[in-house]
Backbone as CSV, one residue per row, in Angstrom:
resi,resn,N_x,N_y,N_z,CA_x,CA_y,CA_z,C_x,C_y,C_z
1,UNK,-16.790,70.053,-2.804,-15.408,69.875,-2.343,-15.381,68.900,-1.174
2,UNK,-14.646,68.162,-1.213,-14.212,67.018,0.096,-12.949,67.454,0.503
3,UNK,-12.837,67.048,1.942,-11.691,67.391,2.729,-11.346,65.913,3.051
4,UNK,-10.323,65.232,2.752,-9.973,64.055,3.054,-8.803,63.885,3.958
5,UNK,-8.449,63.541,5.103,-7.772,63.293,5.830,-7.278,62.101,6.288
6,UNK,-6.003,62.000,6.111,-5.829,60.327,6.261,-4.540,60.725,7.702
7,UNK,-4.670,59.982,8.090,-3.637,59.951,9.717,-3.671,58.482,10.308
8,UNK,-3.215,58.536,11.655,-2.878,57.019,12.304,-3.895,57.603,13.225
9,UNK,-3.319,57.003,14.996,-4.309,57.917,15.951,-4.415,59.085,16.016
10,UNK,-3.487,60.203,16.115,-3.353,61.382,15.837,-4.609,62.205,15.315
11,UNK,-4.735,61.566,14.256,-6.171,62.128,13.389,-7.525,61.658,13.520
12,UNK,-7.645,60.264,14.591,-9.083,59.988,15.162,-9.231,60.212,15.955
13,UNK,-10.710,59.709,16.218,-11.045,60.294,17.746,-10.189,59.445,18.650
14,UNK,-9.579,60.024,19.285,-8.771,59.016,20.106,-8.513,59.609,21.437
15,UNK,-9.128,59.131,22.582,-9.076,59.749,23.778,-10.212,60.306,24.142
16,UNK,-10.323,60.353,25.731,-11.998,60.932,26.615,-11.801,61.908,25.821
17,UNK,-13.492,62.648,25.873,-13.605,63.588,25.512,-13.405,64.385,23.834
18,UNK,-13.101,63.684,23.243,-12.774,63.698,21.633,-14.229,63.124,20.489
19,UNK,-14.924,64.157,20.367,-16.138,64.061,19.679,-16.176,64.214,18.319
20,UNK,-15.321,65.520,18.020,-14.745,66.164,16.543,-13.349,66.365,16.519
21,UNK,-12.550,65.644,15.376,-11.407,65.985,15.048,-11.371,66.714,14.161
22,UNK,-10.103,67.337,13.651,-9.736,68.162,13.320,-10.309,68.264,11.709
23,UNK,-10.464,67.426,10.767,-10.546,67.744,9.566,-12.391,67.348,9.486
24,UNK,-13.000,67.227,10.194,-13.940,66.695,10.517,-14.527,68.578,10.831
25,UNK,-13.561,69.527,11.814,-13.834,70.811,11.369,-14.014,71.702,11.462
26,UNK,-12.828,71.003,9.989,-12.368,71.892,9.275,-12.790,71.865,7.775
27,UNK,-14.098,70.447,7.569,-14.350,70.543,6.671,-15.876,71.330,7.104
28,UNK,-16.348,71.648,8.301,-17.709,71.817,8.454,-17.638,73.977,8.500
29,UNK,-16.501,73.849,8.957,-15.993,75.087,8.641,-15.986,76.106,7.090
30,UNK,-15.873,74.984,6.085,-15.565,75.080,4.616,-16.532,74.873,3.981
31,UNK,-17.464,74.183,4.763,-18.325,73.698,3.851,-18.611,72.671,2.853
32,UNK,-17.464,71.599,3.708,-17.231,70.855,2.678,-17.438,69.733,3.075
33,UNK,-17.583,68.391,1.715,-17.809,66.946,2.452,-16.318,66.576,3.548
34,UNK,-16.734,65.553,4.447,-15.710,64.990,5.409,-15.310,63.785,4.567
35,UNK,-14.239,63.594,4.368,-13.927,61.729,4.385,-12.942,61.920,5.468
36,UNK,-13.053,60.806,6.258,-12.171,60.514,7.794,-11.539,59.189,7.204
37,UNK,-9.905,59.247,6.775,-8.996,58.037,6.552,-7.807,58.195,7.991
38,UNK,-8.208,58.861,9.625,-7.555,58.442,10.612,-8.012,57.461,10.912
39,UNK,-6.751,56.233,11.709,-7.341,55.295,12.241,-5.795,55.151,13.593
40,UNK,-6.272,54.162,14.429,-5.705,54.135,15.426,-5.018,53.034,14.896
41,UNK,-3.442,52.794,15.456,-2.040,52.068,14.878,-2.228,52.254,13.285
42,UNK,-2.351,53.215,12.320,-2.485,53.322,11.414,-1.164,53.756,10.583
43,UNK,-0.899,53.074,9.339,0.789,53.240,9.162,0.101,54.145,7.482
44,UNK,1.542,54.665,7.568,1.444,55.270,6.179,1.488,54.603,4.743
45,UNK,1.118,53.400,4.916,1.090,52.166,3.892,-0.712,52.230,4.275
46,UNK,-1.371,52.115,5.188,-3.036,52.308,4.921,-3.211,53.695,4.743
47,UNK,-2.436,54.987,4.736,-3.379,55.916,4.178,-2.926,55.946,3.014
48,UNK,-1.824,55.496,2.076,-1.674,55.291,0.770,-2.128,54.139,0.099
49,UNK,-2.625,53.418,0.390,-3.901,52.515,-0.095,-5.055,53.183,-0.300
50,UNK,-5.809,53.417,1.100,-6.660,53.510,1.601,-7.300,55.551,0.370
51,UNK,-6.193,56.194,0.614,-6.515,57.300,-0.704,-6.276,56.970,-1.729
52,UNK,-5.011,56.434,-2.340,-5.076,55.796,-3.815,-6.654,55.057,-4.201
53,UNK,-6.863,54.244,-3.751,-7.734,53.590,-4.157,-9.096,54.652,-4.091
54,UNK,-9.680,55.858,-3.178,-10.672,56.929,-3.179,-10.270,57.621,-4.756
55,UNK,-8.871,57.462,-5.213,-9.078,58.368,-6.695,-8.951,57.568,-7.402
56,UNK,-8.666,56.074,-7.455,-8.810,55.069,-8.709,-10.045,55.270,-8.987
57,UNK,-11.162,55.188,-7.862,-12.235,54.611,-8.050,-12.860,56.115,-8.190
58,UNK,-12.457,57.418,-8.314,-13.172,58.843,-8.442,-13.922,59.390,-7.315
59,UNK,-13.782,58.694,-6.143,-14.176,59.284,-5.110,-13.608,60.788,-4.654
60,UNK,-12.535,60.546,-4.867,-11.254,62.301,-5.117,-11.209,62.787,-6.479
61,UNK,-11.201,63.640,-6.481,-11.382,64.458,-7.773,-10.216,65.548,-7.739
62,UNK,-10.335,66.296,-8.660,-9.303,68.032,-8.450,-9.715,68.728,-7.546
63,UNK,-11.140,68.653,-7.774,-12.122,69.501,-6.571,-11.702,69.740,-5.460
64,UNK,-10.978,68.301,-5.002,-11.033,67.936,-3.513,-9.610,68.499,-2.714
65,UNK,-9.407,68.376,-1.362,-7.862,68.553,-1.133,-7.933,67.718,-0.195
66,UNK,-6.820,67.048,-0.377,-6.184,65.874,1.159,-4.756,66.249,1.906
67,UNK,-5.330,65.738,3.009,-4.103,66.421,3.935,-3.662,65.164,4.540
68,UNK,-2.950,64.909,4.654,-1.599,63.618,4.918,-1.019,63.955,6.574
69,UNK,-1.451,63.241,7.234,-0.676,63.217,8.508,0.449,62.300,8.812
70,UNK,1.407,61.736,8.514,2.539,60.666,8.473,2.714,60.396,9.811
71,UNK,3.011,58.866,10.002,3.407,58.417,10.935,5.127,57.420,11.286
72,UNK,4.801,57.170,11.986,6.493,56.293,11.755,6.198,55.201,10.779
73,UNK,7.683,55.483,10.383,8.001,54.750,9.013,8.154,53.167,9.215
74,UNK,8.758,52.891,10.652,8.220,51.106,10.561,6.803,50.686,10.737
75,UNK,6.051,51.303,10.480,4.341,50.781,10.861,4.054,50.488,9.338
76,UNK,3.002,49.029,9.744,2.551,48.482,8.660,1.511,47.951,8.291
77,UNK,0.697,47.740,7.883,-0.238,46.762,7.894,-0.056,45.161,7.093
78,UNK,-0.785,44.068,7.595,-0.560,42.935,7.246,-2.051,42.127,6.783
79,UNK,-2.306,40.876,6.078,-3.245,39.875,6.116,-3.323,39.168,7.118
80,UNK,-4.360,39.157,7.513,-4.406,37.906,8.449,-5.788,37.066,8.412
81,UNK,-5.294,35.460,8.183,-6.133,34.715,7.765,-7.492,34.470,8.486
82,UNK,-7.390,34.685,9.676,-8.554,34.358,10.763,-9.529,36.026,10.605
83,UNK,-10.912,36.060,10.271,-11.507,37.229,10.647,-11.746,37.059,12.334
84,UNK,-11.536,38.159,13.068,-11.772,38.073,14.219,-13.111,37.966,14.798
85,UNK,-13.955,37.489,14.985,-15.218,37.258,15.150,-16.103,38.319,16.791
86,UNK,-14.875,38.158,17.492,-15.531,39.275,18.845,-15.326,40.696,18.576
87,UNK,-16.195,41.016,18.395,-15.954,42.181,18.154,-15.565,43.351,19.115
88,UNK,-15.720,43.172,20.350,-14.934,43.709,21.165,-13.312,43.461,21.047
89,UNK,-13.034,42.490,20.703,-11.407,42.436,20.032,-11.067,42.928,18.439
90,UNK,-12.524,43.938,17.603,-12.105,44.374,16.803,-11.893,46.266,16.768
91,UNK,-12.163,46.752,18.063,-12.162,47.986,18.388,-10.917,48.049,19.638
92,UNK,-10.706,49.324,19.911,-10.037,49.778,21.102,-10.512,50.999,21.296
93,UNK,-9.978,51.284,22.904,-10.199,52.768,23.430,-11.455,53.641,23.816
94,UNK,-11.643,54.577,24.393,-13.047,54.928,24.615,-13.924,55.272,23.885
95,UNK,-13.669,55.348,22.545,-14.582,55.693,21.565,-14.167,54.774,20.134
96,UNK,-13.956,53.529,21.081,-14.235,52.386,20.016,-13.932,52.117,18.870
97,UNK,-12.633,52.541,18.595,-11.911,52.738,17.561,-11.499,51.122,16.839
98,UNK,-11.884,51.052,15.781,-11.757,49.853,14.821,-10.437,49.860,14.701
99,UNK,-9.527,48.581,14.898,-8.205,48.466,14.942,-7.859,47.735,14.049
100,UNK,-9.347,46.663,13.313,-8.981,45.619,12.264,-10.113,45.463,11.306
101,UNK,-9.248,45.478,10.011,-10.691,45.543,8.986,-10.784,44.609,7.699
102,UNK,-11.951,44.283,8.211,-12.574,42.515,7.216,-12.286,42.672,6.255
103,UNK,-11.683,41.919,4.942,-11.206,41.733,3.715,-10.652,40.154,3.331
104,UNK,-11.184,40.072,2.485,-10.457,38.767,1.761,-10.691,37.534,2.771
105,UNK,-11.984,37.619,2.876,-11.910,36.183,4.345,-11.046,36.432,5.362
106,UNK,-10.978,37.354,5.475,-9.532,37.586,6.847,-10.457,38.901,7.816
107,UNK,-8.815,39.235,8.272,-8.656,40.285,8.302,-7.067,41.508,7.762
108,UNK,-7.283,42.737,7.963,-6.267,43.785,7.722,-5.654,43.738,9.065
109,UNK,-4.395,43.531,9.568,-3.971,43.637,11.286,-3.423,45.036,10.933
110,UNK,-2.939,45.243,12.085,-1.961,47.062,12.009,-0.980,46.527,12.632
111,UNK,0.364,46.625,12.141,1.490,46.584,12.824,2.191,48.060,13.161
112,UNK,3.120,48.371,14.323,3.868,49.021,15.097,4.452,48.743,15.885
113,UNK,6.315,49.086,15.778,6.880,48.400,16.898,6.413,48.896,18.654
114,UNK,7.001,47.478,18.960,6.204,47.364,20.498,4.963,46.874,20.929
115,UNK,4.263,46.648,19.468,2.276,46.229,19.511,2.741,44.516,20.142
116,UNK,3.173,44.145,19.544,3.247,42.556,20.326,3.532,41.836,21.482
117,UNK,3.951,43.221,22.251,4.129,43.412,23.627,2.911,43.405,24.266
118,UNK,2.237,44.372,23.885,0.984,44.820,24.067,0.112,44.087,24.358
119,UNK,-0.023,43.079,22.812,-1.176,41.552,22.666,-1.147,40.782,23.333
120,UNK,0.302,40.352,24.387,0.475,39.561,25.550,-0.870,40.101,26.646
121,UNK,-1.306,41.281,26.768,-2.137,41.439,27.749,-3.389,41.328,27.714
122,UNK,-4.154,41.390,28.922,-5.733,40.743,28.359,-6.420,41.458,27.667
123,UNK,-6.219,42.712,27.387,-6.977,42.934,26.000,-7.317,42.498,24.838
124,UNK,-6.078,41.727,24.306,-6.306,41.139,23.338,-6.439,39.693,23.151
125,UNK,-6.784,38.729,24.925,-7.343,37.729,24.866,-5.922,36.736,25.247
126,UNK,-6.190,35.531,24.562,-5.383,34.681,24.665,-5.337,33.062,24.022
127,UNK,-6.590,33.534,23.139,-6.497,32.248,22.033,-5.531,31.982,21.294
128,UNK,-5.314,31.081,20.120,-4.223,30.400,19.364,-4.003,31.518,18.507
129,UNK,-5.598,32.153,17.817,-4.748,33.461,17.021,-4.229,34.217,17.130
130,UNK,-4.511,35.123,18.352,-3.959,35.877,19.174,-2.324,35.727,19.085
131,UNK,-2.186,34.562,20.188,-0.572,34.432,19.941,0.098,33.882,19.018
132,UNK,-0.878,33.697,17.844,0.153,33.657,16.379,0.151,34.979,15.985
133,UNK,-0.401,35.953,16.128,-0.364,36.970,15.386,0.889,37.950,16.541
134,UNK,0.967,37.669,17.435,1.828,38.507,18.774,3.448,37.817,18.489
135,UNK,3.236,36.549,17.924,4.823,36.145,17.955,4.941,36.153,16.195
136,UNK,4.662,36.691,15.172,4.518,37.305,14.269,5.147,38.293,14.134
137,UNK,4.799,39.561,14.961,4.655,40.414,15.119,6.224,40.814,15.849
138,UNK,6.230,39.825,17.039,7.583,39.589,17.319,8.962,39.444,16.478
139,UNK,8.226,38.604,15.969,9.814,38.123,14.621,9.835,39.470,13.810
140,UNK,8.805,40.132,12.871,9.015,41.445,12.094,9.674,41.946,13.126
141,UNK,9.306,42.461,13.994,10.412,43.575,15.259,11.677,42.642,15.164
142,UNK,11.661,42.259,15.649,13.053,41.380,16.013,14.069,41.346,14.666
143,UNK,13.226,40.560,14.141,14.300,40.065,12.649,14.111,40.597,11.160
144,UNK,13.425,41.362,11.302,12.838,41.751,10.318,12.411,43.268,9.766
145,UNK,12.909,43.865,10.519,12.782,45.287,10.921,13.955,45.761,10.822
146,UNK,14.239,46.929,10.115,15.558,48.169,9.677,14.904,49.487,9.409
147,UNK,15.300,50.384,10.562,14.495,51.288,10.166,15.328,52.192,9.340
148,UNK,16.045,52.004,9.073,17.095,52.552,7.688,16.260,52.133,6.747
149,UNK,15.831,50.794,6.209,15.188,50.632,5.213,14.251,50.919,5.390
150,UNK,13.303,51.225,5.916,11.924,51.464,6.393,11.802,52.853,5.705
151,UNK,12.690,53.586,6.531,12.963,55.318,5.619,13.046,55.518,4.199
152,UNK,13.902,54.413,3.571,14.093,54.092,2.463,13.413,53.814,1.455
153,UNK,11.937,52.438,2.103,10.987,52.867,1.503,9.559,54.033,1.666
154,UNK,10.285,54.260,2.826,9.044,55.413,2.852,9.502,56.379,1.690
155,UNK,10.371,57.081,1.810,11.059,58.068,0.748,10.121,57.931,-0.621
156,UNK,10.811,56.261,-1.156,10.068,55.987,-2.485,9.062,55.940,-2.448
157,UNK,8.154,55.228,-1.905,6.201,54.913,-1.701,5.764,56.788,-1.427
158,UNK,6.338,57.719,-0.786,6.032,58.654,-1.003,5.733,59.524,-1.832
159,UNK,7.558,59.587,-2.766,7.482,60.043,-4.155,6.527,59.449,-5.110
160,UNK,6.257,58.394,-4.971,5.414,57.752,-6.049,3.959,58.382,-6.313
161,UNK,3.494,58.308,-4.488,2.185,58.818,-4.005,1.936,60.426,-4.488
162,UNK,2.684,61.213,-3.947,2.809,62.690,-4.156,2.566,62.887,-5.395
163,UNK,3.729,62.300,-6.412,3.580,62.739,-7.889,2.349,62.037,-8.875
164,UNK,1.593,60.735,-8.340,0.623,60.573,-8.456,-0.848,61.348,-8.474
165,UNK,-0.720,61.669,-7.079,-1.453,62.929,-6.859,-1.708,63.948,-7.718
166,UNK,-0.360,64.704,-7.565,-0.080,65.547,-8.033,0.038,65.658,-9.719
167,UNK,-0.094,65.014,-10.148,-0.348,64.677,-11.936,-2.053,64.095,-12.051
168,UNK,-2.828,64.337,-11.301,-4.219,64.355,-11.193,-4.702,65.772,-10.780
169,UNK,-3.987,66.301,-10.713,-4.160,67.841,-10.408,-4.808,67.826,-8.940
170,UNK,-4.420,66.819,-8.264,-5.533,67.010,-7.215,-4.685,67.733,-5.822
171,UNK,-5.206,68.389,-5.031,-4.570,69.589,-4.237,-3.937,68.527,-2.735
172,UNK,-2.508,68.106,-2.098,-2.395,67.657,-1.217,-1.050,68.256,-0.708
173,UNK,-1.486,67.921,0.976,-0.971,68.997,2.139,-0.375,68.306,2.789
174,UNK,0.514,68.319,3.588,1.558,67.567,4.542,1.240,68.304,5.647
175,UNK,1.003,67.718,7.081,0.833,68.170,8.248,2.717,67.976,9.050
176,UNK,3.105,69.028,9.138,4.340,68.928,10.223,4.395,69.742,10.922
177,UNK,4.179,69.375,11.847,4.255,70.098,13.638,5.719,69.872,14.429
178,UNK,5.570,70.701,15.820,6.557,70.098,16.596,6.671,69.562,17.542
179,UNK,7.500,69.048,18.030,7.204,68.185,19.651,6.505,67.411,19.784
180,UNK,5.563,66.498,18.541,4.701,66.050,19.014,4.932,64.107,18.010
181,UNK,4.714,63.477,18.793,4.912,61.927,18.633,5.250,61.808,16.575
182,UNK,6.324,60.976,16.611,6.939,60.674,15.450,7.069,61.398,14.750
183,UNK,6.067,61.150,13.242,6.514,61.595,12.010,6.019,63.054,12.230
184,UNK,4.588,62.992,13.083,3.840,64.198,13.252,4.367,65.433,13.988
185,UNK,5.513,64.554,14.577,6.487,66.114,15.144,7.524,66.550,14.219
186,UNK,7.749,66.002,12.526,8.536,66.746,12.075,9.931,65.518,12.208
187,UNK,9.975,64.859,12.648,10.714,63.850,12.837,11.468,63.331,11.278
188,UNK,10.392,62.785,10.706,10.922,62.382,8.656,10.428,63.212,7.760
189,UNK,10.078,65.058,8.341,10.147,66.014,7.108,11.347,65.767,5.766
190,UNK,12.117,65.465,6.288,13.338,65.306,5.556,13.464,64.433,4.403
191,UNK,12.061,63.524,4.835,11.741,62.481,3.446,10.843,62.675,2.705
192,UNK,10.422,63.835,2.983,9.322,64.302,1.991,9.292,66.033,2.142
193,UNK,10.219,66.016,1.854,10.470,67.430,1.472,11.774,67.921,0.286
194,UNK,10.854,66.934,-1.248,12.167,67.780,-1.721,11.562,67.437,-3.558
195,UNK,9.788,67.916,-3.574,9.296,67.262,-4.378,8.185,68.300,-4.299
196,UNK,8.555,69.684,-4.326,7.810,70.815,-3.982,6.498,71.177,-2.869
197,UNK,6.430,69.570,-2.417,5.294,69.630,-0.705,4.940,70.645,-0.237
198,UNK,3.651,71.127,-0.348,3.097,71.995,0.779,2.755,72.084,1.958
199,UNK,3.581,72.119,3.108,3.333,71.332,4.730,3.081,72.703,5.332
200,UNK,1.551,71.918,6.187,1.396,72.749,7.137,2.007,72.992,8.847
201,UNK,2.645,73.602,8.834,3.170,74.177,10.044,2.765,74.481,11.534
202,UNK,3.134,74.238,12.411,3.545,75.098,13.729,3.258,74.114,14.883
203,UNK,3.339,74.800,16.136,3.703,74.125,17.378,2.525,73.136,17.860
204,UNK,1.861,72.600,17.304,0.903,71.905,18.009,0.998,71.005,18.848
205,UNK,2.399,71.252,20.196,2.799,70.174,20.808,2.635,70.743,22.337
206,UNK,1.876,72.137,22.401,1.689,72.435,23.628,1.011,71.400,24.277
207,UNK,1.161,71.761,25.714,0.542,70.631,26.857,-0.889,70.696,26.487
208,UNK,-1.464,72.238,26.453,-2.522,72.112,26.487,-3.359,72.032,25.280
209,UNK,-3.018,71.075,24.701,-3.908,70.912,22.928,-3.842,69.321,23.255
210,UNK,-3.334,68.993,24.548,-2.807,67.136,24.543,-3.595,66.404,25.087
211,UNK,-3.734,65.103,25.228,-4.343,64.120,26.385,-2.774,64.103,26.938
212,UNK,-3.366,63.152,28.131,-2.336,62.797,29.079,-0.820,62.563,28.708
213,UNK,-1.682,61.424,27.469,-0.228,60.880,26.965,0.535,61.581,26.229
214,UNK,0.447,62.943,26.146,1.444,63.833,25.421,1.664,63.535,24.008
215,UNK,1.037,62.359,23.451,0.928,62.220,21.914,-0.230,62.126,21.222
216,UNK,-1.312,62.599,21.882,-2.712,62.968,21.017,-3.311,64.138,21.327
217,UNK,-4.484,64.601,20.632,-4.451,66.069,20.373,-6.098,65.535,21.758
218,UNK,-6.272,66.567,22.385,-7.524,66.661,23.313,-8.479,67.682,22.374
219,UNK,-9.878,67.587,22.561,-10.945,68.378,22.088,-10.016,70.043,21.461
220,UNK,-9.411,70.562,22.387,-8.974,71.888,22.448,-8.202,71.354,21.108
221,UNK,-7.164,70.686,21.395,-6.082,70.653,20.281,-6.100,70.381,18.691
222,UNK,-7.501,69.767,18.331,-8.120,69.370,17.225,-8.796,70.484,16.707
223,UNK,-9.161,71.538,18.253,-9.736,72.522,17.224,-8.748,73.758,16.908
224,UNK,-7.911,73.996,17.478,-6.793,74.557,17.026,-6.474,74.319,15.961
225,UNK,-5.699,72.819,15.422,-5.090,72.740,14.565,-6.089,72.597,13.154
226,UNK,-7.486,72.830,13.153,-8.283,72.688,12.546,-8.298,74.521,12.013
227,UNK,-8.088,75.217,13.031,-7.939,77.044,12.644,-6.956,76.919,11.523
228,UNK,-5.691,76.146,12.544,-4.648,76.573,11.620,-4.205,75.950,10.247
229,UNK,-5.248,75.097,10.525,-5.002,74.592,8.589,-5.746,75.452,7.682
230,UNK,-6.628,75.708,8.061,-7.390,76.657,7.484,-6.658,78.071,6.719
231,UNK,-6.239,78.743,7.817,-5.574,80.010,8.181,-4.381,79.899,7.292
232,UNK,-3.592,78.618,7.272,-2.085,78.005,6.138,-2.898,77.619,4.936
233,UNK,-4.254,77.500,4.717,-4.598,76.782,3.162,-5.071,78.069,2.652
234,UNK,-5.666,79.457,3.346,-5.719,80.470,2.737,-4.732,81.565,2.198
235,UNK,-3.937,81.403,3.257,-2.311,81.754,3.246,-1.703,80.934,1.792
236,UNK,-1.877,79.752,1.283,-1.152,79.683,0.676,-1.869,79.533,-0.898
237,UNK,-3.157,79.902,-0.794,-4.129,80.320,-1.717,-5.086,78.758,-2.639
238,UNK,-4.735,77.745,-1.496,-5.305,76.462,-1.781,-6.840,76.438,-1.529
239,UNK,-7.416,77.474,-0.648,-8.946,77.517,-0.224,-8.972,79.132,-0.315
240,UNK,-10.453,79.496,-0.891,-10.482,81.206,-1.259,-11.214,81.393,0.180
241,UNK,-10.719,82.550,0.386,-11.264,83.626,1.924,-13.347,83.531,1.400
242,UNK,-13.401,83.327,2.793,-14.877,83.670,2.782,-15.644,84.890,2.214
């Protein structure tokens, strides 16, 4: 059995002190293989790639169960023609989180509104690609961005995904919490809830499950919500009691 988890930051290691996340275990708990599909600025267009393509290719099976962490619905990923060559400009954060990934002579960028704000600062340098990819990034925000439609296609790319899934017989879980940053607080339940979804539940927005920034889970909070998936997948008879 594999436990596959796909998320944005939320679901990686993201932040001091963050060694093991949550499905990481909760699969060691189960006994089961890990696949880790969190990534940091990660939109719900790379974890529906990024798993579609694990069951084109039979990496997911029936066997397996995946649990879906959603993020906001304007995040995206893009091509970009230049591979970034420093590799310190291909990670972020204290535990070095890969932000861009090699393909097609390029690279994969991550878009999220407000990131092009961001790329203005020296983190991300100040060469020619750089600020083609920051005033890019600009225009999608600016001119190019509706988050009415954004919802709109999330809705559909969802249904598609789910019933995909789900006509492979293969077992998948919706994470919705409360209080806690975007989709992951329950924010667009409303777009994926009406297609028989099994979402796992409850408050995981206390202070003390958080880092600083009140939108990622700290050591404590990963292992919490790692009980309580557990505790909701036996509850709802998706994993048998020990």
């Amino acid at each position: 059995m594999k436990i596959v988890v796909a998320g944005c930051s939320v679901s990686d290691y993201t932040g001091e002190g963050v060694s093991k996340v949550y499905g990481e275990i909760l699969a060691k708990s189960l006994n089961a293989e890990y696949v880790h599909e969190g990534a940091g600025v990660g939109s719900n267009y790379r974890m529906w790639r990024r798993v579609t393509n694990l069951v084109m290719d039979g990496t997911i099976t029936s066997n397996d169960l995946i649990i879906m962490q959603y993020t906001q619905t304007s995040r995206q990923e893009f091509w970009h023609s230049k591979y970034e060559e420093r590799e310190h400009m291909r990670r972020m954060g204290p535990n070095n989180q890969a932000v861009r990934e090699a393909a097609y002579g390029g690279d994969i960028v991550r878009f999220k509104p407000n990131i092009w704000q961001s790329m203005k600062g020296s983190f991300f340098g100040g060469d020619g690609a750089d600020v083609v990819q920051s005033k890019f990034f600009q225009l999608k925000e600016e001119h190019f961005t509706s988050p009415e439609f954004d919802d709109e296609r999330f809705k559909y790319n969802h249904y598609l995904f789910h019933n995909a899934i789900t006509n492979k017989n293969i077992k998948v879980v919706y994470i919705v919490g409360s209080d806690l940053m975007h989709g992951y607080g329950g924010v667009f339940s409303h777009l994926f809830n009406e297609n028989d979804e099994i979402h796992i539940t409850g408050d995981f927005g206390q202070e003390k499950y958080l880092l600083d920034d009140n939108a990622h889970f700290n050591q404590l909070g990963h292992e919490y919500l790692a009980e309580v998936i557990e505790m909701q997948l036996k509850q709802k008879q998706l994993i048998q009691e020990k």
